[in-house]
C-alpha angles and dihedrals in degrees: 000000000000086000096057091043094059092048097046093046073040102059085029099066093047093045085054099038099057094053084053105120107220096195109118097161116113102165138010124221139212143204095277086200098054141045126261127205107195122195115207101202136185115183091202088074102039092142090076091040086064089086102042096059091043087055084046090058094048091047098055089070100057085033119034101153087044097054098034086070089051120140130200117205119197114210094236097049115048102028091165092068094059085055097044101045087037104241126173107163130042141231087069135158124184138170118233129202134159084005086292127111111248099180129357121191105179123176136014103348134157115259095239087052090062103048090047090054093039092049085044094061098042099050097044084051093047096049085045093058093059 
């Protein structure tokens, strides 16, 4: 009877303890100083992602502090940030400041439409600091 009642709190704990969630992250902050680029990502769909980081690259020219404190986010890691900036398509790349989004461009997009989004948002953003 002992015996039977180990096994089954026993079983019992693990049982529980594997459908724990151990997520405890509600909300994700930024540098509210800086400006931040994030990258929504889903390697299963890697043929649309060719042409934002192509457009990355371009804008690190015209941008090095902005897209140093870029962040890519993988679908299946960070879930809370596609809930928190609202995303519903990837890929999707959008510019953060003061924990608000500036700018999104989500799904198959031309590489030039991206960086003049992206520029857009940055500058506006930049002009509106001083």
């Amino acid at each position: 009877m002992i015996r039977g009642s180990v096994i089954f709190f026993t079983l019992s704990f693990f049982i529980l303890s594997s459908c724990q969630e151990n997520q405890s992250i509600t909300h994700v902050q930024f540098p509210e100083d800086a400006h931040t680029l994030v990258f929504f990502s889903d390697e299963s769909n890697l043929q649309d992602e060719h042409t934002y980081y192509d457009a990355i690259i371009d804008l690190r020219n015209s941008f090095p502090n902005e897209v140093a404190n870029l962040k890519v986010v993988h679908s299946e890691n960070e879930k809370i940030l596609y809930k928190q900036f609202n995303v519903k398509s990837t890929p999707s790349l959008i510019v953060v400041h003061h924990n608000e989004v500036v700018t999104q461009v989500e799904g198959s997009k031309q590489k030039e439409d991206i960086v003049v989004s992206i520029e857009q948002a940055l500058n506006d953003a930049g002009s509106s600091t001083y």
